[in-house]
C-alpha positions as a printed NumPy array, in Angstrom:
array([[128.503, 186.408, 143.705],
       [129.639, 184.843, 140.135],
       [128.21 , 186.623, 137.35 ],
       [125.808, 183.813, 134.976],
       [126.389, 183.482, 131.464],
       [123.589, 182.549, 129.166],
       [124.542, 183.62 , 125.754],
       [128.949, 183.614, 125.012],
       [130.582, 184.975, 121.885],
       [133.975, 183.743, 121.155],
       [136.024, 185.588, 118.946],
       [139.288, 184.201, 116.778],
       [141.617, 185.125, 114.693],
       [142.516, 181.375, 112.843],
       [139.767, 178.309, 113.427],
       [141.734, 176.658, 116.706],
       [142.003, 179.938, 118.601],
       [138.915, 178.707, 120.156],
       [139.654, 175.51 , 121.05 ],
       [143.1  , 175.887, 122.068],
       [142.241, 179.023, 124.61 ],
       [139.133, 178.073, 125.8  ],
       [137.911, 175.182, 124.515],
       [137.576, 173.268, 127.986],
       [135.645, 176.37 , 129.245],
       [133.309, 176.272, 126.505],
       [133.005, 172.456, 126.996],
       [131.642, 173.054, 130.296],
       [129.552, 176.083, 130.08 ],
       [127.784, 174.1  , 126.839],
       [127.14 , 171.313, 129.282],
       [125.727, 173.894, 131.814],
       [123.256, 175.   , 128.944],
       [125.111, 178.278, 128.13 ],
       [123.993, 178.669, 124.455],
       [127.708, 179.654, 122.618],
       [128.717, 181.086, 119.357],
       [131.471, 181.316, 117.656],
       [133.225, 183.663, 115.536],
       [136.43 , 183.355, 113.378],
       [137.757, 186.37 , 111.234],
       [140.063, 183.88 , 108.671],
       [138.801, 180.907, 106.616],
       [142.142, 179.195, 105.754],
       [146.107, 178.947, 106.609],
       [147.099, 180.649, 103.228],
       [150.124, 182.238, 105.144],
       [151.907, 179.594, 104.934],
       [151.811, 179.21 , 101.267],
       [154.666, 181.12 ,  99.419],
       [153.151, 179.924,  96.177],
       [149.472, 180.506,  96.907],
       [149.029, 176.713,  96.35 ],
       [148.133, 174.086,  98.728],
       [146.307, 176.454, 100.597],
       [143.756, 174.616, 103.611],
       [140.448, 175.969, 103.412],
       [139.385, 175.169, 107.706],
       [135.791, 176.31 , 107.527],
       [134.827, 172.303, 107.936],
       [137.759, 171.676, 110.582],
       [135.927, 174.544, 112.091],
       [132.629, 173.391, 112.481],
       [133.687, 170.087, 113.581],
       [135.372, 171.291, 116.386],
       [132.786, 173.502, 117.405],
       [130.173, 170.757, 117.15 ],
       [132.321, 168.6  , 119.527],
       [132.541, 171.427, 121.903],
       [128.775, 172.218, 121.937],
       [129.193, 175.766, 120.001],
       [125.35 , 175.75 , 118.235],
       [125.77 , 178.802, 116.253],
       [129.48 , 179.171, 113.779],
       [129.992, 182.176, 111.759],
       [133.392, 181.967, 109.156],
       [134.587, 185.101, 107.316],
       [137.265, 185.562, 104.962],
       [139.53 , 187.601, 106.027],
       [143.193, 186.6  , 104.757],
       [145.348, 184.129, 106.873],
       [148.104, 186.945, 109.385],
       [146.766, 189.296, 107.039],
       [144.297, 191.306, 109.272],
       [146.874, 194.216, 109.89 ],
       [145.688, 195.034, 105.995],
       [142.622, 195.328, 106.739],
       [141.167, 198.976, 108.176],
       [140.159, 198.54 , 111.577],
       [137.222, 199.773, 110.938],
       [136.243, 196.481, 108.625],
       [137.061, 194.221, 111.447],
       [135.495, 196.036, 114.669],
       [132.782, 196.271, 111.85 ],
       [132.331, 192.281, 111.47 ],
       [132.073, 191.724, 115.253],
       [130.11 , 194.51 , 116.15 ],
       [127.373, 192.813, 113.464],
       [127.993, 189.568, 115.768],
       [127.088, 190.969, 118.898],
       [124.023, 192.839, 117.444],
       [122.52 , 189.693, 116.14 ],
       [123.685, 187.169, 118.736],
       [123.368, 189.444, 121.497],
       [125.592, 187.968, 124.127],
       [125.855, 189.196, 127.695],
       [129.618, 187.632, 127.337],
       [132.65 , 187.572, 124.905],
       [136.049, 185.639, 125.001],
       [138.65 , 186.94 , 122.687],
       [142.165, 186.397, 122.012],
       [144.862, 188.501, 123.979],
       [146.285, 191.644, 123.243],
       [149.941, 190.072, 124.376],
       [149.737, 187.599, 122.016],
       [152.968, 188.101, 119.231],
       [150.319, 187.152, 116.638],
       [149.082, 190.522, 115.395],
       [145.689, 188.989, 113.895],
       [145.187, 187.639, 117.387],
       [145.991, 191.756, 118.943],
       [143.818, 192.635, 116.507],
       [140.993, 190.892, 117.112],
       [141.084, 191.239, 120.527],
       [140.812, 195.091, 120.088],
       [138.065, 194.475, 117.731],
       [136.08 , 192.437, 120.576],
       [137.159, 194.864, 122.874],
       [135.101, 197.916, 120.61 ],
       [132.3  , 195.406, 120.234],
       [131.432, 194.715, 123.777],
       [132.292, 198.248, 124.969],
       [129.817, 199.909, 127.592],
       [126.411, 201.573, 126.624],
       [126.604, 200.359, 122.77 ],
       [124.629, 196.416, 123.647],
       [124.014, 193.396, 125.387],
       [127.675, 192.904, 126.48 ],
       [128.266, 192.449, 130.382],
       [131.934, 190.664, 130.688],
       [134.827, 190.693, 128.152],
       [137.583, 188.034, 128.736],
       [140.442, 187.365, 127.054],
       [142.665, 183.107, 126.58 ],
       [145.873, 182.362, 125.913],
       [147.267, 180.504, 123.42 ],
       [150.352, 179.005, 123.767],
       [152.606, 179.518, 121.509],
       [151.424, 182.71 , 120.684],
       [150.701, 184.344, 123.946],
       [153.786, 182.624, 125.72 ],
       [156.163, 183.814, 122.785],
       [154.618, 187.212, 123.146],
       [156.324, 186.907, 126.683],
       [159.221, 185.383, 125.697],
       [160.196, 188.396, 123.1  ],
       [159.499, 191.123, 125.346],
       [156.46 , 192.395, 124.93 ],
       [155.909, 195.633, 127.41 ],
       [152.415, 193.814, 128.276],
       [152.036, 190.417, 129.366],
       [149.458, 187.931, 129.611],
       [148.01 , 188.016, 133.545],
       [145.663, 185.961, 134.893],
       [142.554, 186.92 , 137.1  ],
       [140.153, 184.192, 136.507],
       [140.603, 180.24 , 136.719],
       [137.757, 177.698, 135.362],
       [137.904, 174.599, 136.719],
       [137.497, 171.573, 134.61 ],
       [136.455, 168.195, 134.59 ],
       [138.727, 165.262, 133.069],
       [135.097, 164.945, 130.403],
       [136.242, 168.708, 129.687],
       [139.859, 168.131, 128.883],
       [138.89 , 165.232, 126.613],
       [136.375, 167.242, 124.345],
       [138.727, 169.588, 124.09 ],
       [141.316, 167.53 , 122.475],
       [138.605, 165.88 , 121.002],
       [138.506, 169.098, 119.245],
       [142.11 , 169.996, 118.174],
       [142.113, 166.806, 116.674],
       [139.872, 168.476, 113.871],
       [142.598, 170.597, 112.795],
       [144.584, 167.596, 111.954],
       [148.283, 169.381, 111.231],
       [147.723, 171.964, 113.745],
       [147.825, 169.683, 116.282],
       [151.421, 168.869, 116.958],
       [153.74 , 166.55 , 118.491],
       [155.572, 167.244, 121.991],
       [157.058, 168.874, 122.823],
       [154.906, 171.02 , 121.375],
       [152.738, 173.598, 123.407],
       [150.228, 172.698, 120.726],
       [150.549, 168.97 , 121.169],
       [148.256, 166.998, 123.354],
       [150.383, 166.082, 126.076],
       [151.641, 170.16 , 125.819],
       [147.681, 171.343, 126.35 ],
       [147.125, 168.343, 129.258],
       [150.573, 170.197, 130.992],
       [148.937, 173.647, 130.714],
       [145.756, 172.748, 132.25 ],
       [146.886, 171.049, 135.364],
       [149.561, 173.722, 135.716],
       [146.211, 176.116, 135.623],
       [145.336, 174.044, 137.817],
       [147.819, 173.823, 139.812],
       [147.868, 177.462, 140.172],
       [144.436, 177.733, 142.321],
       [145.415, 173.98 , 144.145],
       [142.922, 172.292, 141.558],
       [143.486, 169.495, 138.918],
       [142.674, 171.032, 135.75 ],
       [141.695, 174.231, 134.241],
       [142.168, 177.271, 131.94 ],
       [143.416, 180.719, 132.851],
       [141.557, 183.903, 131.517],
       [141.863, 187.754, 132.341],
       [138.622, 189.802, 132.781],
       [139.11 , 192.928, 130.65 ],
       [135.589, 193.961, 131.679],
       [132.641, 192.287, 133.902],
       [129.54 , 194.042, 135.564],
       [127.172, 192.637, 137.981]])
C-alpha cells in the first residue's frame, strides 16, 4: 500500500537543488495538500568568484521558486558556496537535525550521495543522520538526481551510482511549474544542450518516464521508508 506524506522536508546543498531534482514531485504533492518545506545549506554562488566580487546572493531566487512550487515554509543558511567539506560535520547534521525537530516531517528528500558535488554528498549524509530511526518524526528518506552533478558522478567513476527504485508520475501542469521555477535562478538555467536547460529537464522527465511506460516523471531512490 503507498506510504502518505503529509509533512516533506527537502534538503539542498545550492538554491536549485530542489527544483532541479524534485521540483515536479513537489509540484504535485503541494497540489495534493502535502504541506512542504524547504531547506538549503548555502545562500549564494560565491564559488565562482576568484575575486570575491560579483558574488549572487540567491536567498530571493530561492523563495521565488519555492513559492511557484507550493513550498510554504523556506529556511536559508549561510554556509559558503562548495565549501561545506570545511565545515565539521557535526555543524551541518547539526542544522538539519534543528529542521526536522521543528518541522517535524514524516518525509525527507535529499540530494545523492553519488553526486560528484561534495556539498551535495554531504548533505545527503547530513539528511541521512537527521531522519535516522528512533531519534523523530522521520518515516521515509529519499534521495534526486541532479543532472549534471549526479550523471557526472557516473561518468567519472564513482564506485556508487545513482539507482532508481521509485518513479513519480507527473502531469504536463507539473513539468511546467517546475520550469516555471528554474527560471528563478535566471543564469543557472542554461541553454541546450544543457542537462540544466529546459529542453535538457523536459528529456529527463519523459525518459523517467519512459522508464515505467509513462509520459513524464522523476526518478528517486528510497534510502529508508516504513509503513
Amino acid at each position: 500500500m503507498h506510504r502518505k506524506i503529509r509533512k516533506l522536508l527537502v534538503v539542498g546543498a545550492h538554491g536549485d537543488d530542489e527544483t532541479l531534482g524534485a521540483g515536479g514531485t513537489i509540484a504535485r504533492l503541494a497540489d495534493e495538500g502535502v504541506v512542504v518545506s524547504l531547506c538549503i545549506l548555502t545562500n549564494d554562488d560565491g564559488s565562482r568568484s576568484v575575486s570575491g566580487t560579483g558574488v549572487v546572493n540567491r536567498t530571493a531566487a530561492i523563495e521565488l521558486a519555492a513559492k511557484t512550487l507550493g513550498i510554504e515554509r523556506v529556511g536559508v543558511h549561510e554556509f559558503g558556496d562548495n565549501r561545506l567539506d570545511t565545515e565539521r560535520h557535526l555543524d551541518l547534521n547539526r542544522v538539519v537535525e534543528q529542521e526536522v525537530r521543528e518541522f517535524e516531517p514524516d518525509t525527507v528528500f535529499a540530494t545523492s550521495m553519488c553526486d560528484l558535488s561534495t556539498d551535495h554528498a554531504l548533505v545527503s549524509r547530513a539528511a541521512r543522520v537527521a531522519g535516522r530511526p528512533g531519534r523523530g518524526p522521520v518515516k521515509e528518506v529519499r534521495t534526486f538526481e541532479i543532472r549534471s552533478a549526479t550523471d557526472v558522478g557516473e561518468a567519472s567513476g564513482l564506485p556508487n551510482a545513482f539507482r532508481p527504485n521509485y518513479w513519480q508520475l507527473l502531469d504536463e501542469s507539473h513539468l511546467d511549474r517546475k520550469i516555471d521555477a528554474l527560471r528563478a535562478y535566471g543564469k543557472e538555467l542554461e541553454p541546450w544542450p544543457s542537462p540544466r536547460s529546459e529542453r535538457g529537464v523536459r528529456a529527463l522527465a519523459e525518459y523517467r518516464g519512459s522508464q515505467v511506460s509513462a509520459g513524464l516523471a522523476e526518478a528517486f531512490e528510497i534510502v529508508r521508508i516504513v509503513h
